[in-house]
KOLBARO-85707 format. One record per residue (C-alpha): x, y, z; chain. Coordinates in steps of 0.02 Angstrom, whole numbers, plus 50000, padded with zeros to 5 digits. Example, Ala and Ser with C-alpha at 12.3 -4.5 7.8 and 13.67 -1.06 7.14 Angstrom:
BEGIN
+-------+-------+-------+-------+
!    c1 !    c2 !    c3 ! kette !
+-------+-------+-------+-------+
! 50615 ! 49775 ! 50390 !     A !
! 50684 ! 49947 ! 50357 !     A !
+-------+-------+-------+-------+
//
This chain:
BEGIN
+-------+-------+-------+-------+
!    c1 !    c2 !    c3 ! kette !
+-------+-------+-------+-------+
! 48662 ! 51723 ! 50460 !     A !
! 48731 ! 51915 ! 50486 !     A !
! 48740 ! 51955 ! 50666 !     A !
! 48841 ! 52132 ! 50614 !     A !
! 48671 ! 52195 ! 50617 !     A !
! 48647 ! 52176 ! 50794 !     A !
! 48715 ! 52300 ! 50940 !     A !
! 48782 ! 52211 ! 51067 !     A !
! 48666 ! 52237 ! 51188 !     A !
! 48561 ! 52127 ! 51074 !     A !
! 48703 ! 52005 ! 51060 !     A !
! 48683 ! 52000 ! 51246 !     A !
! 48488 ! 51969 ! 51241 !     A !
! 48513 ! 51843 ! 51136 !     A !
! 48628 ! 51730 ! 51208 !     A !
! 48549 ! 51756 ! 51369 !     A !
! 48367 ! 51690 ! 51290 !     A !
! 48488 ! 51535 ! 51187 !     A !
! 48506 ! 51450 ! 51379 !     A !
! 48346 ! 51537 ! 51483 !     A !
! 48204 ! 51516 ! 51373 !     A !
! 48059 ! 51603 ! 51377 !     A !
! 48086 ! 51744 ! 51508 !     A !
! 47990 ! 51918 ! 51511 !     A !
! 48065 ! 52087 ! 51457 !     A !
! 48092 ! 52119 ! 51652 !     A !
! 48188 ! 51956 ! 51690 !     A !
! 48285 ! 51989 ! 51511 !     A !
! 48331 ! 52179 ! 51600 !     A !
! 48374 ! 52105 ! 51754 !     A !
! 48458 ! 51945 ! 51724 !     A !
! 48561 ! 52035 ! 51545 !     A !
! 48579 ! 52193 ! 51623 !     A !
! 48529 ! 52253 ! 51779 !     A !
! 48518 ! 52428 ! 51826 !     A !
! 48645 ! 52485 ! 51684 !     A !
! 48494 ! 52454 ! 51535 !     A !
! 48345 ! 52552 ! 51561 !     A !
! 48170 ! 52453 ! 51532 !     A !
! 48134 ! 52569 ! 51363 !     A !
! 48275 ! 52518 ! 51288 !     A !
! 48265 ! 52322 ! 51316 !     A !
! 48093 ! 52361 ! 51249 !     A !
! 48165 ! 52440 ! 51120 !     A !
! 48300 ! 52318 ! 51065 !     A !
! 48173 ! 52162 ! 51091 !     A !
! 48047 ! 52241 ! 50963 !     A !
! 48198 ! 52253 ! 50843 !     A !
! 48256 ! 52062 ! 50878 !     A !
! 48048 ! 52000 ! 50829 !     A !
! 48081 ! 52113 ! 50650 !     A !
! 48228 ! 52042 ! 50611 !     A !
! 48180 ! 51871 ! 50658 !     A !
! 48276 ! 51826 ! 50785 !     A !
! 48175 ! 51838 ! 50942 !     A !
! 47989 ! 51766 ! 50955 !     A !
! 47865 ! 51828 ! 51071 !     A !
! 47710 ! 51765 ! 51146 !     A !
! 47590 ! 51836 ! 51241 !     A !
! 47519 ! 51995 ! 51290 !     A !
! 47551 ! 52174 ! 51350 !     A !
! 47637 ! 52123 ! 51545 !     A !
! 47615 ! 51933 ! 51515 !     A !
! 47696 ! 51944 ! 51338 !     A !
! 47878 ! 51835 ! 51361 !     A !
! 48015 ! 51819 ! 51226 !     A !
! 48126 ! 51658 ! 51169 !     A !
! 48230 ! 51639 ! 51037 !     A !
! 48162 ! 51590 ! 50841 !     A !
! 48202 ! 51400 ! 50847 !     A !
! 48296 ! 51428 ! 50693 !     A !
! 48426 ! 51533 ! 50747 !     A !
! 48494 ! 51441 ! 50893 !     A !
! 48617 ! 51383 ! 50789 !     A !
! 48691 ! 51559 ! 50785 !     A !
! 48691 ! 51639 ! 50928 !     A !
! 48860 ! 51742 ! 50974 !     A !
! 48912 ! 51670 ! 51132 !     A !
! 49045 ! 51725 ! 51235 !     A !
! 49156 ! 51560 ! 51225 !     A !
! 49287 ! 51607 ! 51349 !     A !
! 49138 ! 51631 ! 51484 !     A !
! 49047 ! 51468 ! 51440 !     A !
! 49216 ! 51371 ! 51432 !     A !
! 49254 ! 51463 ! 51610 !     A !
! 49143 ! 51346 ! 51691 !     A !
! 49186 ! 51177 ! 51718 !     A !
! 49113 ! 51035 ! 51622 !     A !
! 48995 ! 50985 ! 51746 !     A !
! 48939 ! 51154 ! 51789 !     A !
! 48904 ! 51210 ! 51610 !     A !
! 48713 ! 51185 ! 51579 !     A !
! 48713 ! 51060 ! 51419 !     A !
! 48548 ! 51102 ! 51331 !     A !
! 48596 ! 50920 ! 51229 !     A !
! 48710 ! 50784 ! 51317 !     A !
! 48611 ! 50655 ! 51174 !     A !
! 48653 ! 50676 ! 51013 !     A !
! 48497 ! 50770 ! 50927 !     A !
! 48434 ! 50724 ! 50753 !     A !
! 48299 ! 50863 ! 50747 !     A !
! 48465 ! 50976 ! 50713 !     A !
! 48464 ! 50888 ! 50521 !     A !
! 48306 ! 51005 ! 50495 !     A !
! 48393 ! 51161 ! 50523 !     A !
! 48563 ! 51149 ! 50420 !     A !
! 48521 ! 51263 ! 50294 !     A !
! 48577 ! 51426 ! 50227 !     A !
! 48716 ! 51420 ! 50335 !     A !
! 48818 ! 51563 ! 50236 !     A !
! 48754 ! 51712 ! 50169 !     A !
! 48788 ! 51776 ! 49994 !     A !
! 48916 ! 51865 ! 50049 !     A !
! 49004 ! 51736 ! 50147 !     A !
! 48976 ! 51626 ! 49998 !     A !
! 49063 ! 51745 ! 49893 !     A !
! 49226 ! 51718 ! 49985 !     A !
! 49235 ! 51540 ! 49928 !     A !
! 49170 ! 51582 ! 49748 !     A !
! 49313 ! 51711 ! 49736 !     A !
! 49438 ! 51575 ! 49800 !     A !
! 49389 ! 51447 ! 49649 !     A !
! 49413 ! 51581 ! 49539 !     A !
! 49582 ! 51601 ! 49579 !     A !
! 49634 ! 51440 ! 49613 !     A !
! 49553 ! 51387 ! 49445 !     A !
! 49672 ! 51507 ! 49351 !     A !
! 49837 ! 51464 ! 49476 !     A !
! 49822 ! 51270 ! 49411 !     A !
! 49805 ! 51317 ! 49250 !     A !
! 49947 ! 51446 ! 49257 !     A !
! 50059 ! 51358 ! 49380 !     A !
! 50219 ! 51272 ! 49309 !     A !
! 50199 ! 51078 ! 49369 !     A !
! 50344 ! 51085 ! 49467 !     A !
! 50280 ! 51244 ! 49552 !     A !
! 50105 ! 51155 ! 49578 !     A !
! 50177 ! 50981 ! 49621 !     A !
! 50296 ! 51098 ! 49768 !     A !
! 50121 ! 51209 ! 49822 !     A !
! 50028 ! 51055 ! 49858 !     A !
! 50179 ! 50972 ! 49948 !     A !
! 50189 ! 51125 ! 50039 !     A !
! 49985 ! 51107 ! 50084 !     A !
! 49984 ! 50910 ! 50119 !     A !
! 50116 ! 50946 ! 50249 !     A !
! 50028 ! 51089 ! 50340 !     A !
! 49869 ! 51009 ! 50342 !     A !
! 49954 ! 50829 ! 50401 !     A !
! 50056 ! 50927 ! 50545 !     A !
! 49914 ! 51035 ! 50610 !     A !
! 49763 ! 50878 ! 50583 !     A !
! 49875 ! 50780 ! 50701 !     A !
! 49931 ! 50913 ! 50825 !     A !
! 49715 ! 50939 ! 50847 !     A !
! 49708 ! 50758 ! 50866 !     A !
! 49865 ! 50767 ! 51019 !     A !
! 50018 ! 50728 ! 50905 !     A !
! 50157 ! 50830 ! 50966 !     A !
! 50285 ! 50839 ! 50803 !     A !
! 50332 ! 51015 ! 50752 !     A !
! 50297 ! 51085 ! 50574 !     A !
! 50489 ! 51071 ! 50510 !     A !
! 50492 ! 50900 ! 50587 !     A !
! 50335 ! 50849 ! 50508 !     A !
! 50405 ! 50926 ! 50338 !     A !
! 50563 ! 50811 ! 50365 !     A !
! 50450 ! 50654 ! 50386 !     A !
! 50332 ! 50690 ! 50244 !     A !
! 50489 ! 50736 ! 50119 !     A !
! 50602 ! 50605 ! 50197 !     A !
! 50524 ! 50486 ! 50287 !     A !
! 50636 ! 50539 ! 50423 !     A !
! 50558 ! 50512 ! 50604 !     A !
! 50587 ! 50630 ! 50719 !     A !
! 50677 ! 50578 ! 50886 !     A !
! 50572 ! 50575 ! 51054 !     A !
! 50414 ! 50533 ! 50977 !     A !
! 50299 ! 50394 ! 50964 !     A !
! 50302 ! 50278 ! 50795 !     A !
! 50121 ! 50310 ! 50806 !     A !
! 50158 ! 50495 ! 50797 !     A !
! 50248 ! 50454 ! 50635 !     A !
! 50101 ! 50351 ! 50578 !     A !
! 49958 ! 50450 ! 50616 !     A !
! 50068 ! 50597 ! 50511 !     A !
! 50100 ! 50494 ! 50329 !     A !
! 49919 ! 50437 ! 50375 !     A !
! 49863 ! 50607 ! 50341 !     A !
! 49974 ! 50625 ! 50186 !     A !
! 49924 ! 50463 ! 50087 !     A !
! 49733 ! 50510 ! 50114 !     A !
! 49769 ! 50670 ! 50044 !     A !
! 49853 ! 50604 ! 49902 !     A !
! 49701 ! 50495 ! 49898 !     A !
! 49592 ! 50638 ! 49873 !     A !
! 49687 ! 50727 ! 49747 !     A !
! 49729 ! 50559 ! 49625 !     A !
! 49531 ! 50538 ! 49627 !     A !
! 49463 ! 50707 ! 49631 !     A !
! 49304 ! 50687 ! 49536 !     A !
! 49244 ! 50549 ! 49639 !     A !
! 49251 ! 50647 ! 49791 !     A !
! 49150 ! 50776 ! 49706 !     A !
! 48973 ! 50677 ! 49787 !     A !
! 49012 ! 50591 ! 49962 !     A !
! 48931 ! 50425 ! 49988 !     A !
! 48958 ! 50308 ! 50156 !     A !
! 49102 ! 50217 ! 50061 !     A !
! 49207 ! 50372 ! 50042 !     A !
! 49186 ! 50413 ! 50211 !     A !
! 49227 ! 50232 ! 50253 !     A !
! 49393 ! 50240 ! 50144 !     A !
! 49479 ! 50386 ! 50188 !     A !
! 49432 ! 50345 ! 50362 !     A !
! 49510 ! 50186 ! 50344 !     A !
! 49678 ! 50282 ! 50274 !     A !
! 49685 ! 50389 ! 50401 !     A !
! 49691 ! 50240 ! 50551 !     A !
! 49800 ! 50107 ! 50465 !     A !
! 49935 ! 50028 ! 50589 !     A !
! 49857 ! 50145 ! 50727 !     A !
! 49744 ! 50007 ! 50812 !     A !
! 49608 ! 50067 ! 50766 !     A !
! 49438 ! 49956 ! 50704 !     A !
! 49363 ! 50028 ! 50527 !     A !
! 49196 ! 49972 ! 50591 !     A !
! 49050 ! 50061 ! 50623 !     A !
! 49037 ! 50067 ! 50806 !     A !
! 48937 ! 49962 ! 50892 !     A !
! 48950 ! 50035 ! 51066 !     A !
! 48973 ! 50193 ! 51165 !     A !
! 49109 ! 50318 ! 51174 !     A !
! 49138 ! 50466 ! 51282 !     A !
! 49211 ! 50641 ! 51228 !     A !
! 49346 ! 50716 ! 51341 !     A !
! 49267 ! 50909 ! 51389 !     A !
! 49094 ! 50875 ! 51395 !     A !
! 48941 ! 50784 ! 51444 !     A !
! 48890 ! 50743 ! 51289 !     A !
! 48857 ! 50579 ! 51234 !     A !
! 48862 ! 50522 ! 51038 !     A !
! 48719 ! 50382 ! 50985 !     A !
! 48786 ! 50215 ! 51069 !     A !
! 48707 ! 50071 ! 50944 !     A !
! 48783 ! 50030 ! 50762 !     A !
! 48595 ! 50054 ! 50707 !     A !
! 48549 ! 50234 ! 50763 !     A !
! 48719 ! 50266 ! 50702 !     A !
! 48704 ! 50208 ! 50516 !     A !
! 48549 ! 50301 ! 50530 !     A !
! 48632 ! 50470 ! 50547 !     A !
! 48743 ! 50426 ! 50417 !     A !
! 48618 ! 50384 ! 50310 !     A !
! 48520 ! 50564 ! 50371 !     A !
! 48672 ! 50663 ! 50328 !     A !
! 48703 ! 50614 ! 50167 !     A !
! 48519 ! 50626 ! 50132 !     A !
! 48556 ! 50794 ! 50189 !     A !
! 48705 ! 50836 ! 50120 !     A !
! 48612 ! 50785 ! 49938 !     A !
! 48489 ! 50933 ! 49956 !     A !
! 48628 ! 51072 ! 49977 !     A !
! 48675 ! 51110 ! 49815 !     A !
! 48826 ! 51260 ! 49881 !     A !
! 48984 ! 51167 ! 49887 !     A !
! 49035 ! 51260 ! 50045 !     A !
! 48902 ! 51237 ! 50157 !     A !
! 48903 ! 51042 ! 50111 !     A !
! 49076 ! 51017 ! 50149 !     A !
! 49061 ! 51116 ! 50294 !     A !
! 48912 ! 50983 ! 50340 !     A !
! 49007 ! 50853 ! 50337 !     A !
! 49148 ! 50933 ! 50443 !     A !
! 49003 ! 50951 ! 50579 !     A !
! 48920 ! 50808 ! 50578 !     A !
! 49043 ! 50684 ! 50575 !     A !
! 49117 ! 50732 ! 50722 !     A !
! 48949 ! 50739 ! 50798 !     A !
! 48895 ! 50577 ! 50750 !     A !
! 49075 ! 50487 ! 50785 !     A !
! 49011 ! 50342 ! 50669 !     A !
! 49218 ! 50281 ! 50727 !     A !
! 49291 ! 50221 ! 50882 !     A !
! 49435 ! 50328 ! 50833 !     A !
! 49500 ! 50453 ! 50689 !     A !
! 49306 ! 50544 ! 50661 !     A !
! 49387 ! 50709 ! 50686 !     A !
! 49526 ! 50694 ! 50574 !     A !
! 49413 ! 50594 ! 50468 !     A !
! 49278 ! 50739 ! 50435 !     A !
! 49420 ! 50865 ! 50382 !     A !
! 49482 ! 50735 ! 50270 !     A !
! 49300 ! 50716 ! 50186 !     A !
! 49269 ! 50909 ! 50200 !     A !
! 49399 ! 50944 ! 50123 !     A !
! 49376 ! 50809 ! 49966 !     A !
! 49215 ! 50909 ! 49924 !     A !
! 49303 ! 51073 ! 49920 !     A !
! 49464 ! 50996 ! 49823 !     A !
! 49347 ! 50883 ! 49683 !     A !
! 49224 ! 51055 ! 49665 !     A !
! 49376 ! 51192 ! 49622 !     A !
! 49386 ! 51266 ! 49770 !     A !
! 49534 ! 51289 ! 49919 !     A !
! 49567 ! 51162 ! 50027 !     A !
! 49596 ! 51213 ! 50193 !     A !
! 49735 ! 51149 ! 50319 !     A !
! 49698 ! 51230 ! 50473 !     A !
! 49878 ! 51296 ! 50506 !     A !
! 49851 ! 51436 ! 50603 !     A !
! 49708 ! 51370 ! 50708 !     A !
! 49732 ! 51339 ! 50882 !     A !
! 49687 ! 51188 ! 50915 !     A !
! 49604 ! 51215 ! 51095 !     A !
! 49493 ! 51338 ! 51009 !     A !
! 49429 ! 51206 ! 50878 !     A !
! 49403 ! 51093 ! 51001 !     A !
! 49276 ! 51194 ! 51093 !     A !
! 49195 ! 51250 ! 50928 !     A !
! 49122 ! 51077 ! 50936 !     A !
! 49100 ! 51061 ! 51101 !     A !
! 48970 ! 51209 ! 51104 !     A !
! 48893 ! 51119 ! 50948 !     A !
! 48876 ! 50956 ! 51041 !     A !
! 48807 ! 51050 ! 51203 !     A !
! 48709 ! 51180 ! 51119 !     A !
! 48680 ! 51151 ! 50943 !     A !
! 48762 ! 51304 ! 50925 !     A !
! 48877 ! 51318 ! 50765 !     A !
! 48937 ! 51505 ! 50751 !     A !
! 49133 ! 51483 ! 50805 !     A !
! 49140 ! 51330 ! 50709 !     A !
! 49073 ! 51402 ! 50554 !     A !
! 49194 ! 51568 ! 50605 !     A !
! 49352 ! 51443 ! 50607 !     A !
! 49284 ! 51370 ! 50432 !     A !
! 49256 ! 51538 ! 50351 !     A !
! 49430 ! 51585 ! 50413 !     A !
! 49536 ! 51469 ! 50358 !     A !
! 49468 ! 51488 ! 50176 !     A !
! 49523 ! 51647 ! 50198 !     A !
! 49692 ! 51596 ! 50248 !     A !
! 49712 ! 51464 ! 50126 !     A !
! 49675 ! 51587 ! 49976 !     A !
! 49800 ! 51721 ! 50053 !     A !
! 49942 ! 51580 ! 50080 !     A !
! 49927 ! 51462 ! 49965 !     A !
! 49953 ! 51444 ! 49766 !     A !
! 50015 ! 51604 ! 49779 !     A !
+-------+-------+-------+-------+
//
């Protein structure tokens, strides 16, 4: 997907057709528009949306109406301080169930260029492990384990800081005024990691008992049942409602790594798995943490970065999957993903 191609009055058109399909090129003027956009121009842009695929139309001459190419939805640019501006009951969900139609259209989620960001990351982290003194390396992944521990938890609600996370990871020192369970949830994070790097080539294909495992790791001493769930379980922020029966919900599983076994670029299936299991929540507890955990095995046991999320905020992340769950719509999700590889190859190894 390249939406740089686009002005952003087709932006505009676009994200007005994602959550008002189909409408007519005079309700798309009106409604996107108004009097600021004359009618030639809408025309103008819309005939430029059908060539590059993005808009379908149907119809003809003043009956002809326009919706948007049912595989781009997940795509569309929207403005996510405007939808999040509304409250949860006033946004208009176009999914409050979870959808399994949306299996069909994870595919090609990167272009070639996007792509090329993550093949130019292996390439250099390929040549910094074998270069790396093993004190340096053992110190660089210390350094990564504890940003990815601190800022996995602080998504999650932990409230430790960085330098006291970096005290309790190197020291086992708990930081005072917090929970034990903050404390918990933190080393969680680290021993899965570790997991992941002592076994590396076993992550490299993700089956259910992987997912199980680290899962498991990443809730132990935190209450939390390592069973599938058997019930339902609301999401704080939205309407949406994950699959409520242990059977629908080892049927995604099984869907997603049926999936997941057709994508043969390592990026887009660890991204997959970063998406879906937080849109399945196959846990009571921990599917969050659990599908950066997994996502990141793939990238780790293929060659390529890791990523730890530092410097996302984790509000923002949060509503990345909130507009997937209510929209199908993965763009700012896919936007954090891309940027933190980014980050990781500019910050880490180095």
């Amino acid at each position: 997907m390249n939406d740089t191609n686009l002005n952003a009055r087709q932006i505009k058109i676009i994200e007005y057709l994602a959550s008002n399909p189909p409408q007519s090129r005079a309700a798309i003027t009106n409604a996107a528009f108004g009097k600021n956009v004359s009618r030639v121009t809408v025309i103008r842009d819309l005939n430029d949306l059908v060539t590059k695929g993005w808009v379908t139309q149907s119809g003809h001459a003043k009956n002809t109406v326009y919706f948007l190419s049912s595989d781009k939805e997940l795509f569309v640019q929207v403005d996510i301080e405007s939808y999040f501006s509304k409250s949860v009951d006033q946004r208009v969900a176009r999914y409050t169930n979870f959808n399994f139609d949306v299996f069909d259209k994870l595919e090609n989620i990167f272009t070639r260029e996007e792509l090329g960001v993550f093949e130019s990351g292996k390439q250099v982290l390929v040549s910094k492990f074998k270069e790396l003194d093993k004190s340096l390396l053992k110190r660089e992944l210390e350094r990564f384990t504890i940003d990815l521990s601190w800022k996995s938890s602080q998504i999650e609600g932990n409230t430790y800081s960085l330098l006291e996370t970096e005290e309790l990871v190197k020291n086992k020192r708990e930081a005072i005024g917090h929970s034990k369970e903050e404390a918990v949830m933190i080393l969680n994070h680290k021993n899965a990691f570790d997991a992941i790097l002592e076994n590396k080539e076993k992550f490299s294909v993700i089956s259910l008992t992987d997912i199980r495992t680290l899962h498991s790791v990443l809730v132990k001493d935190l209450g939390v049942t390592t069973n599938i769930r058997e019930h339902g379980v609301g999401i704080t922020g939205t309407r949406y409602r994950p699959l409520d029966n242990k059977w629908q919900i080892e049927e995604a599983l099984d869907k997603l790594l049926l999936t997941a076994g057709k994508i043969s670029n390592i990026p887009e299936r660890s991204f997959l798995f970063l998406l879906m299991i937080a849109y399945i929540q196959p846990f009571v507890d921990g599917n969050k943490r659990t599908a950066r955990m997994v996502s990141n095995a793939i990238l780790l046991s293929n060659g390529y970065f890791p990523l730890s999320y530092r410097s996302v905020n984790e509000v923002d992340y949060k509503k990345a999957l909130i507009l997937f769950y209510e929209q199908n719509n993965l763009y700012y999700l896919k936007r954090i993903f891309l940027e933190q590889q980014h980050f990781a190859i500019d910050n880490y190894f180095v």
